[in-house]
N, C-alpha and C positions, 0 to 999 in steps of 0.2 A: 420455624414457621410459628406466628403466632397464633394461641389457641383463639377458637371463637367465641369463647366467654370473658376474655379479656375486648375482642372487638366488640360485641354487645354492651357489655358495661363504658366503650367510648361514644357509642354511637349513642346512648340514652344521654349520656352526658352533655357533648357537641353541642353546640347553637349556631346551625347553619348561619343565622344571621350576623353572626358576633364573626364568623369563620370569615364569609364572603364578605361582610365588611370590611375587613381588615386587608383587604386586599384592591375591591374597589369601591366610587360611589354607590350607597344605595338611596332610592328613594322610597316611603311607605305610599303604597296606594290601596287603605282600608285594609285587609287583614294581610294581604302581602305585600311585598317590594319589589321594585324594577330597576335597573340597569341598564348604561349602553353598554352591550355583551363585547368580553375581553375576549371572546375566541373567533369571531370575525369581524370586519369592518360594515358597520352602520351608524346610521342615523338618528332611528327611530330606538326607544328602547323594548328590545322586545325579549330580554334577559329578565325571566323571573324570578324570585325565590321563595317557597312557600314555608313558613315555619311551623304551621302546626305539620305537615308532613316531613320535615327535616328535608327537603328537596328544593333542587334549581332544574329552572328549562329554559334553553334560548329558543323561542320560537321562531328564527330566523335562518340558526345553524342545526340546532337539533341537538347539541351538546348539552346534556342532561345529568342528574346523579345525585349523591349527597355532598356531606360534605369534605370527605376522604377524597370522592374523585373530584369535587371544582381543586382540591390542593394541588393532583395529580395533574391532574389539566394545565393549570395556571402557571405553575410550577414547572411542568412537564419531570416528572421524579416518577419512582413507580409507588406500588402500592402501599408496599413496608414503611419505607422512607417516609411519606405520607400518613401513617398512621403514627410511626415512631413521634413525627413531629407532633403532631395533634398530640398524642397523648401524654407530652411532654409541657406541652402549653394547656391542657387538663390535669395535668399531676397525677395522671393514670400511672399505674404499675403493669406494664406486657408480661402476662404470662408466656410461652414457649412452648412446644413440643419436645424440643432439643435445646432444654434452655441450658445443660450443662455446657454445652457448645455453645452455646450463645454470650453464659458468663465467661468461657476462655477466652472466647475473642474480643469481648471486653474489657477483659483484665490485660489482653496484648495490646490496645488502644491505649489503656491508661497508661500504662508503661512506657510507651514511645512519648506521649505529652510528657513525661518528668524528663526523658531523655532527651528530646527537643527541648526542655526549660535547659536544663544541665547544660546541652552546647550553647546556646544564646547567655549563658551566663560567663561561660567561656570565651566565648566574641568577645566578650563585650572589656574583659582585662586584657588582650591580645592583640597586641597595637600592628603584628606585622600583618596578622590578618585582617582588623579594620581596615590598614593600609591599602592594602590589595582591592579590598572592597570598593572603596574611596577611589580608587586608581581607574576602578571599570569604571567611573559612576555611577556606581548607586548608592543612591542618599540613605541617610541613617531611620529614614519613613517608610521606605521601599523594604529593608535590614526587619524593621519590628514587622510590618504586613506580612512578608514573607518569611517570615521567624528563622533567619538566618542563623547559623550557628557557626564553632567551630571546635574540632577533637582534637583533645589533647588525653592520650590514652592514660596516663597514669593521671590526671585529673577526674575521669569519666570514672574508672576504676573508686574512686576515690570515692565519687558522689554515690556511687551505688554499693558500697557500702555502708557510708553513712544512713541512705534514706533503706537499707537492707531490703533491697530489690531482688526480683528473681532472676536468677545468672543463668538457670535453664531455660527458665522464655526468651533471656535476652539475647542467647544462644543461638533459639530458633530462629528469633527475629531478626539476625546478621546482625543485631549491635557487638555483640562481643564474638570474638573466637581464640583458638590456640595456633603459638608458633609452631614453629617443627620441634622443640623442644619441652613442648607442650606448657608453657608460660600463654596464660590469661591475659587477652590486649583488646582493646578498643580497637575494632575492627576500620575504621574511618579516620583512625588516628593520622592529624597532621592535614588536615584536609576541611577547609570551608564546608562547612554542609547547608545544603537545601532540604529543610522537611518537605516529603512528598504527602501528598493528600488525594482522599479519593474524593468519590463526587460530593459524598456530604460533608466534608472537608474534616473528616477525620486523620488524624497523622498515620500512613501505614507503613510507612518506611523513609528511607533516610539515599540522598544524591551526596556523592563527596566530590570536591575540587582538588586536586593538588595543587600545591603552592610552591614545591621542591619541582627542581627542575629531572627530568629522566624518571620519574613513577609516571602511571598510567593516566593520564589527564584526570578524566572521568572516571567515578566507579558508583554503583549502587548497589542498597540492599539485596543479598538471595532472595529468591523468591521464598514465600514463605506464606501460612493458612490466610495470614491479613493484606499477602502484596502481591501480588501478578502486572509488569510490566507492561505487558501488554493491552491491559486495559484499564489503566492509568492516564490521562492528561495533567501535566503539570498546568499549574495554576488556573486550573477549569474551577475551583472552587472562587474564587477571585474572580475570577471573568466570568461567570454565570450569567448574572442580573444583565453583565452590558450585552453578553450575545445574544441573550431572552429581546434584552430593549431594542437594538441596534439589530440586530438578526440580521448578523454576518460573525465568522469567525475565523482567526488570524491565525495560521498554523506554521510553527514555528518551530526550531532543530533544540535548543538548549532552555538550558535554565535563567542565563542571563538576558539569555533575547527576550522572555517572556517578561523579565524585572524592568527592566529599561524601556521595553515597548508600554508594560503600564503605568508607568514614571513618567511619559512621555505624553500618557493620558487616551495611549491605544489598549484602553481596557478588553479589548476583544481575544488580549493573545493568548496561546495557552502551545505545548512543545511538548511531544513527544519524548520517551525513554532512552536513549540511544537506541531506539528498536523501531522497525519499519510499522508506518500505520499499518493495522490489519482492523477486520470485521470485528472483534469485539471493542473496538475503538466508537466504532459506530453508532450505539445508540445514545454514547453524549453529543452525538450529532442532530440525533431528535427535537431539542428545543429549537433546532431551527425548520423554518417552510421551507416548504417544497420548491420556491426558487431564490431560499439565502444562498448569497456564496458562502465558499469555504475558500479562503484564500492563504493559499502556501506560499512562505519564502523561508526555503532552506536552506541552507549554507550555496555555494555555485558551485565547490568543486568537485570534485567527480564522485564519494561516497554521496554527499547532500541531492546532487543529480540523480543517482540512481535511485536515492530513497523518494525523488520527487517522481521518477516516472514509478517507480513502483505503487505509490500512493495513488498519482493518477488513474493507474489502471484498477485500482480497489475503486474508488468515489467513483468512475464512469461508468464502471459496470453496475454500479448503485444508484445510479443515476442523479448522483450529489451534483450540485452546481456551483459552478465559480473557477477558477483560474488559478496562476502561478505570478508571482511577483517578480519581475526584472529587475535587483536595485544594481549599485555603481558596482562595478567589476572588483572582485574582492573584500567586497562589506557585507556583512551580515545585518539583523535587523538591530543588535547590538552596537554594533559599529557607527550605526547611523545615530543613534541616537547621541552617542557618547561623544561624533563627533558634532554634535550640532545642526544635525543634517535633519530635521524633524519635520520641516515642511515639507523635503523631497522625499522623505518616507512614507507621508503620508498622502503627498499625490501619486506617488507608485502604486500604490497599494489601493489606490482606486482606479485605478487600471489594469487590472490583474489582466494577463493572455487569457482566454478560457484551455481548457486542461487538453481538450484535444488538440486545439490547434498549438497548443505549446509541446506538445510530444512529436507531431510534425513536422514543424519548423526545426526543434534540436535533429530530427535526421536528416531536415535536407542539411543544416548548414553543416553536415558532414564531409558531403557531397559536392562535386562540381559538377553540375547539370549541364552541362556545356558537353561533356564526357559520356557517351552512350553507353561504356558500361556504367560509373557511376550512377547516371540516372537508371539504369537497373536495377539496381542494389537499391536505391532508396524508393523505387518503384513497390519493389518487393516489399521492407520495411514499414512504408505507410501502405500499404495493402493489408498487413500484419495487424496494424493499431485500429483501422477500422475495419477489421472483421472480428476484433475480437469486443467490441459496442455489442449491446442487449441488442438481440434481433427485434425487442421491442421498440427499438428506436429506430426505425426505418427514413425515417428524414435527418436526424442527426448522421447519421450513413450516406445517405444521399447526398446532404448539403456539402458534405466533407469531399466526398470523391471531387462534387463537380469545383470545388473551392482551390482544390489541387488542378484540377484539367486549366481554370482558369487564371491565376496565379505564376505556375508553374511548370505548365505545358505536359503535367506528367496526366497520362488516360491507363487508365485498366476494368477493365473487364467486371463484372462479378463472378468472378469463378466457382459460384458454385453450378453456373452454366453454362460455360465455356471456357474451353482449356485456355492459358499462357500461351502463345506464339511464343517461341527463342527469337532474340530479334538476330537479323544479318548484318554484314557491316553493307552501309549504304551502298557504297564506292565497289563492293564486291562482286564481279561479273560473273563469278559462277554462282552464286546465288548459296553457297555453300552453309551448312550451320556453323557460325562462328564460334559457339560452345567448343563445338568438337574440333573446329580448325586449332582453337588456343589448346586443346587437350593435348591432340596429337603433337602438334609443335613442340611444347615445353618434355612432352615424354620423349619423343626424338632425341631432341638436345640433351636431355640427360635423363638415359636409358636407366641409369642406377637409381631414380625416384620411383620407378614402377613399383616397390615393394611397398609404396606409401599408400597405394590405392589398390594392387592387388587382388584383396579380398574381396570388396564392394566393388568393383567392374564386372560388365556385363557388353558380351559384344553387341547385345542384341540394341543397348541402347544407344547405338548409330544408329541416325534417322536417314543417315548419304552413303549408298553404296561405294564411295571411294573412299571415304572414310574409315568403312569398315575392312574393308581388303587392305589397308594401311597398317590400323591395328590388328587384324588376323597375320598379315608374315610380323609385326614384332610380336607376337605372342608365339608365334613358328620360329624365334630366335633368328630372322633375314632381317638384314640389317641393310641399308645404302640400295634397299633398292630402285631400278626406276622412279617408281612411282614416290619413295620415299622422296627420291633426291629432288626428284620436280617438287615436288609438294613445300619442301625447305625452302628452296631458291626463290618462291612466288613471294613478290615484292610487295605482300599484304600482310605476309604471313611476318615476312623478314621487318618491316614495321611497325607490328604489334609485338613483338617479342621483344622490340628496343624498348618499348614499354615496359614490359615486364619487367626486365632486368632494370631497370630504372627505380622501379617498385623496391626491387629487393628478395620478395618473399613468393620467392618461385615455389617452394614447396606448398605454401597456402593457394598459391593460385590455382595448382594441379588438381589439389582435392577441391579447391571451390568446384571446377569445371566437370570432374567425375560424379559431384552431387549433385549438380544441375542438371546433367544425362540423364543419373538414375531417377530425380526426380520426375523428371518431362516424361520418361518413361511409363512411370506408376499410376502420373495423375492420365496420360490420355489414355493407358488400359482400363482405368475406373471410369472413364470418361466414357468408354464404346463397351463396357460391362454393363451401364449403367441402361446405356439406348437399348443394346441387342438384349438385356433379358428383365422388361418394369417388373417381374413379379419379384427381383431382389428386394425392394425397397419395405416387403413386408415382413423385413430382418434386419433391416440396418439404412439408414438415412447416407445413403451413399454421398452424395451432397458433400455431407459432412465430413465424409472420410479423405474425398477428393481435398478439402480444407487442409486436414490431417497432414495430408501428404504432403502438397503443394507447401503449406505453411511449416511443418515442424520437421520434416525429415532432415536429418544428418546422413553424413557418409557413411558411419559405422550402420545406420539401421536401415539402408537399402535390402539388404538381401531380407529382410522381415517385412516386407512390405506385403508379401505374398497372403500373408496370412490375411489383411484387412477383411476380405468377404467373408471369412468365419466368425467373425466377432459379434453374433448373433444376439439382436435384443440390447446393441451394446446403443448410449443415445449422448454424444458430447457433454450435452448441459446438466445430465445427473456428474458428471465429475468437479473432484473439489475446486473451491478460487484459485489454488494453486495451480491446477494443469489446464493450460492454454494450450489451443493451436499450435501457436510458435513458440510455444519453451519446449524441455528437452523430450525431444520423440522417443526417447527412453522409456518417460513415462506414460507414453500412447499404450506403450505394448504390457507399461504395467499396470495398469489399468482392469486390462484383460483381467488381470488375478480376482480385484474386488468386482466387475462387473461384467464379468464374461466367464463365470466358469464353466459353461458347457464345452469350450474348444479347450482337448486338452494337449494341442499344439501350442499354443498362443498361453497358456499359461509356463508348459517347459521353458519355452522363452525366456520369459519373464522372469522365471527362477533363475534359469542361465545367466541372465543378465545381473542380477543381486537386483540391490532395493535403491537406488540413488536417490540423496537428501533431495 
């Protein structure tokens, strides 16, 4: 922290005018100056700046301050950063609270810049490396902006001798480590390197490429006091100015997609870690308004997809805005570029899907909606994506349901006040639940899967008396009775089972249809809990739990369902971004531990169960 005798000796110093000049027009009018204000759209100037008080005011926006916070503003940086620069461009000295700390991680800064100079000097005699480089396309302009380098361990070795660097910071910092032998190696040895940068584009760590065929692609720095992955954007120091100007930005999977999207002159891009966007990703998202997009194009295939809806569901629930990129089947944003393809990149990318309806559309096209179960299943799914939207956004919710009813003929309910109906097969004259018709059937046919669902069955959840008297004699060990054989022979039953077996994966079908029982089960007990006794809800948002159930239960956690009315005080939305509705109802019940420890049922559980990542 810097002390506040070093921020008074900047602020005497500082001349607002000189500051805010250098950023935009000013005009003097008599002992102040005016402006049209950079923090909202106008006409008129009503952006002042007073210098005998060292102060600005927009009296249009209301956006106010010295001259730390117009940096802060303009900028969008935070406070530090802000002063660090000013005092830098004053030739002030920052004192420190914990300035010992302050100079170790300075002196790991300075370290990484010689060892960034050292691989860039290495590129640059390394012809099979430039090759490579050259091969992606990327020009030798692209190579010095992005201070490309490459290791060669016994040259590295070499250089930090000679310049008598610190081998225990460079330790910490993953430049160096030991073999199993304990031999001294340049840990990126043999590998292209990316200097990584944080937001004020200091070097805090180091991406490597492989070049040899059968080593790990990609690898980067350990984490270490200067580097956390996770809240790192590559080339956001590069793309700043154009996402500030342009206020949109380009989210992208790699290091070369960002070099060649800005080669390409889409300065907006900036790519993730190999690591899923998360929340501390977020507040380099602040230079942008409240309705910039943020536009992703991730790799298509199935990691890249999962990190795309993964991210999705982070920005929606933050209520980021913008979309998902469609480019040609099998091209990344890299690809396009290199192949020439630069106009079609760039009209893709102004069409982005928006994020929900692209999370949507990837389940129906799962699906074949033609197929009543099918449409089931992705019924369920996109019921899943838009329950898990900020309750605050009650028309994005809405617009979405009714977008699907009309689109795609799919309708559901809000269940948080009205139960799911199981659907029936149309054509079925005895009106029977088709859950339990497929149940019964697939267990008939093959008595020796009962061990699969065993534990999580309950007879209680037949909703059809013949149903239940079916599965009561085979759990009484009768076998071929009446009722069974009839039951087999019906030519509905004997048509949906050609299906099955068509499928293949009869034993997933048996637990799907035992979860679906114990589900419909649980949720319409909370459901007629909820009517027969309101004074529950001043313990638990029952609503909510009904969600709980309906959306995240599994097989294995039917028989804990019992417990939901004890969870006293417990309220969904204080749980982490990580635990949804619909991920694993594992962590429903672990939950209990950090925010329900009055039931000391519901916590046994939870113990019982372990701690699942």
């Amino acid at each position: 922290m810097i002390k506040d005798t070093s921020l008074e000796q900047l602020k005497a110093v500082v001349d607002i005018v000189d500051v805010v000049g250098s950023y935009i027009e000013l005009k003097k009018e008599g002992v102040r100056f005016s402006a049209i204000c950079p923090f909202h759209n106008e006409k008129t100037a009503s952006f002042k700046v007073e210098p005998a008080k060292n102060f600005f005011k927009c009296y249009g926006c209301g956006v106010s301050g010295n001259a730390i916070t117009f940096v802060m503003e303009y900028e969008k940086i935070g406070f530090q950063e802000a002063v660090e620069k000013l005092a830098t461009r004053y030739d002030i000295t920052l004192e420190r609270t914990n300035q010992r700390a302050y100079e170790e991680q300075k002196g790991f800064l300075g370290l990484l810049e010689q060892i960034a100079t050292c691989y860039q000097e290495i590129l640059a005699r390394t012809p099979h490396a430039l090759e490579y480089l050259k091969g992606r396309g990327i020009s030798e302009q692209s190579m010095q902006e992005f201070q490309l380098g490459y290791c060669d361990s016994w040259q590295v070795l070499g250089y930090i001798e000679k310049n008598k660097l610190d081998k225990q910071a460079l330790h910490h910092l993953g430049v160096l480590a030991y073999n199993p032998e304990g031999k001294e190696y340049a840990s990126l040895f043999g590998r292209i390197i990316f200097p990584i940068q944080n937001s004020n584009g200091k070097i805090v760590a180091f991406g490597g490429r492989a070049l040899q065929e059968g080593d790990v692609k990609y690898i980067n720095s350990a984490t270490s006091s200067a580097f956390s992955k996770s809240k790192i954007l590559y080339g956001y120091p590069q793309a700043r100015l154009a996402i500030l100007k342009e206020q949109k930005m380009l989210l992208t999977e790699g290091y070369i997609d960002v070099i060649l999207a800005h080669q390409a002159g889409i300065k907006i891009a900036v790519a993730t870690l190999g690591t899923a966007l998360s929340t501390d990703h977020l507040p380099l998202m602040n230079i942008l308004k409240e309705r910039s997009p943020i536009i992703m194009a991730y790799d298509m295939d199935n990691a890249g997809q999962e990190a795309t809806q993964r991210a999705i569901e982070l920005l929606s629930n933050n209520l980021k805005y913008g979309g998902v990129v469609e480019l040609e089947s099998g091209l990344d944003v890299a690809d396009m570029v290199a192949q020439g393809k630069i106009t079609q990149l760039k009209e893709a990318l102004s069409k982005p899907v928006p994020f929900i309806e692209y999370s949507l559309k990837r389940i129906l096209n799962r699906y074949d909606l033609g197929n009543f179960l099918d449409k089931d299943y992705a019924v369920r799914e996109c019921r899943a994506v838009i329950d898990a939207l900020p309750e605050f956004a009650p028309h994005t919710r809405k617009g979405y349901t009714e977008w699907l009813k009309e689109h795609y003929g799919l309708e559901f309910v809000d269940h948080k006040y009205d139960p799911p109906k199981q659907e029936v097969f149309k054509d079925n004259p005895t009106g029977r639940n088709y859950v339990e018709e497929a149940f019964l059937y697939i267990l008939l046919k093959n008595p020796a899967l009962f061990e699969e669902v065993r534990p999580f069955m309950d007879i209680k959840y037949f909703t059809e008396a013949p149903d239940a008297k079916i599965y009561q004699d085979f759990l009484e060990g009768k076998l071929n009775t009446p009722q069974q054989v009839a039951f087999l022979a019906g030519e509905l039953n004997t048509r949906y089972y050609a299906k099955v077996e068509e499928g293949g994966d009869i034993v997933g079908e048996l637990r799907e249809y035992a979860r679906r029982m114990g589900q419909e089960y649980w949720y319409k007990h909370w459901v007629e809990k909820r009517d027969a006794e309101p004074d529950i809800r001043k313990f638990f948002d029952l609503a909510a739990h009904v969600d709980l159930i309906e959306g995240a239960c599994g097989l294995e956690s039917l028989p804990l369902l019992h417990i939901v009315p004890n969870l006293k005080g417990f309220t969904p939305y204080l749980f982490p971004q990580a635990i949804k509705p619909y991920y694993n109802p594992r962590k429903m019940i672990l939950a209990v531990d950090d925010f329900c420890a009055n039931d000391p049922r519901a916590i046994a559980i939870a113990r019982d169960l372990g701690r699942p990542l």
